[in-house]
C-alpha positions in Angstrom: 16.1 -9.9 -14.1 16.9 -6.7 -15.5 20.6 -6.3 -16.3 22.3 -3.9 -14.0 23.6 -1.6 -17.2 20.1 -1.0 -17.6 18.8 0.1 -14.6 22.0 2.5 -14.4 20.6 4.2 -17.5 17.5 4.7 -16.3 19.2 6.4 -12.8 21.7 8.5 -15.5 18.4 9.4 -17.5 16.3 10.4 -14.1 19.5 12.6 -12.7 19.8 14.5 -16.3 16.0 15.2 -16.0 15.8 16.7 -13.2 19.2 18.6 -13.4 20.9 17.1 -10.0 24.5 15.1 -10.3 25.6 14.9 -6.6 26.4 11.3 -5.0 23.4 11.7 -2.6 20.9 12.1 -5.1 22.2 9.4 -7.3 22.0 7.1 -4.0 18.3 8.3 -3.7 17.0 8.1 -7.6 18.9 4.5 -7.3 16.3 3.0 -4.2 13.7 5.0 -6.1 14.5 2.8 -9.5 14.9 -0.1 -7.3 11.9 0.8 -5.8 9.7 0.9 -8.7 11.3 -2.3 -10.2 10.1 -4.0 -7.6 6.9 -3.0 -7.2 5.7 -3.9 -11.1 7.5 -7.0 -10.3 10.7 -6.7 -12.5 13.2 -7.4 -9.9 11.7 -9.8 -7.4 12.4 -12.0 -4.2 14.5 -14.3 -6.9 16.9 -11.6 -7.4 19.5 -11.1 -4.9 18.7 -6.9 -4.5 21.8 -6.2 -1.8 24.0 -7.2 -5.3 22.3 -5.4 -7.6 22.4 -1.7 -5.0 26.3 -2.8 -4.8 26.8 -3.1 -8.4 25.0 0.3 -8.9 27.2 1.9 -6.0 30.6 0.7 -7.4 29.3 2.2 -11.0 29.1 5.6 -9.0 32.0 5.1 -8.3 33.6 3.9 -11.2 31.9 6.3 -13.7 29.4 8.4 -11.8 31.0 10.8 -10.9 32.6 11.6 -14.5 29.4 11.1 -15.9 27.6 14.5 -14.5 30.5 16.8 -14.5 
């Protein structure tokens, strides 16, 4: 599985892009990451994807907010 760290960059990276930094739309870009993941098979029914959308929530948390000030 992809480490978590990585998929955050890849949220952080899609939110700079296209200019937005608000809780909702890091919520959003994070089931559309988890979305694609997913579908091209690089998170599959092996890996436990409630834990992964919790890990990525409590980074929000934790640094997400600082992140886009």
């Amino acid at each position: 599985m992809i480490p978590v760290s990585e998929i955050f960059e890849k949220i952080k990276n899609r939110m700079r892009d296209r200019g937005v930094a608000g809780e909702q739309e890091y919520y959003a870009i994070v089931e559309e990451v988890l979305d694609e993941y997913e579908d091209s098979n690089m998170i599959t029914d092996d890996d436990n994807i409630e834990e992964v959308r919790e890990k990525l929530e409590e980074m929000w948390r934790e640094v997400g907010k600082t992140e886009f000030e």
